[in-house]
N, C-alpha and C positions, 0 to 999 in steps of 0.2 A: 120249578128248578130248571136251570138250562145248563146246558156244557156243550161249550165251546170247542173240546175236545175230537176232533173228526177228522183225524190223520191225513192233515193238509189238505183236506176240500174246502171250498169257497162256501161261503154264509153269506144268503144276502136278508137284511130284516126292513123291514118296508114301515118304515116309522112315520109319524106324522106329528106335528105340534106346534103348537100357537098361543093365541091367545084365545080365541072360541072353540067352543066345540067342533069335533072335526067328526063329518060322518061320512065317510069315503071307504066302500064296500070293494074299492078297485086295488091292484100294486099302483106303485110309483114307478113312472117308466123315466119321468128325465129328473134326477132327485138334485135340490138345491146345496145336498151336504152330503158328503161318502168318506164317511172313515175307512183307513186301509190299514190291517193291521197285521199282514203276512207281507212287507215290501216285497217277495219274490216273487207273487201275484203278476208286479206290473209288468214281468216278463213275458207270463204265464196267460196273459188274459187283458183285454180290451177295456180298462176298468172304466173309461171316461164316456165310453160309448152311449152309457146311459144319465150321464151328467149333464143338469140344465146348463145354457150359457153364462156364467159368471159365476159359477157353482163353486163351493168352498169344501178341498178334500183335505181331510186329516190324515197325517202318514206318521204311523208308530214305528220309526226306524232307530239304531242307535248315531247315524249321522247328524250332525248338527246344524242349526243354521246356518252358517257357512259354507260347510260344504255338502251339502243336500243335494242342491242345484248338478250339480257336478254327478252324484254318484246315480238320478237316474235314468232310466232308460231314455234314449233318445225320443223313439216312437210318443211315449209318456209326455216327453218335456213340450215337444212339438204338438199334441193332441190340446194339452194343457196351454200355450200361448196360444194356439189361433181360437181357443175358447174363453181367455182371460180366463181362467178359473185359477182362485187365492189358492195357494198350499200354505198349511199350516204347520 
């Protein structure tokens, strides 16, 4: 069982998956996917830092596609285009 519950500290879960077996005893230091699921994070913390280049970050926000763009952090938005990384 797991709970998510941890009075606003950061989770990070170092997942792996494919289509083969995957036997990698190490973390993932530059990850191809990083869901964000506290948007107040990207204030709080360097979230892309460890995002491979053209990496694809999921953001649980109540803003929409439209105005998403808009609503984040600069630092963020800028980290995010010189890495092409997709938001989803």
């Amino acid at each position: 069982m797991y709970d998510s519950k941890k009075s606003g500290s950061i989770t990070i879960s170092h997942l792996r998956f494919g289509p083969q077996l995957i036997m990698a005893p190490y973390l993932v230091t530059k990850a191809n996917f990083m869901g964000i699921h506290q948007p107040g994070f990207l204030e709080k913390f360097d979230l892309l830092e460890a995002m491979a280049p053209g990496g694809t970050v999921l953001l649980n926000t109540a803003h929409g596609p439209d105005k998403i763009w808009d609503e984040l952090p600069l630092p963020f938005r800028s980290t995010s285009s010189r890495r092409s990384s997709s938001c989803m």
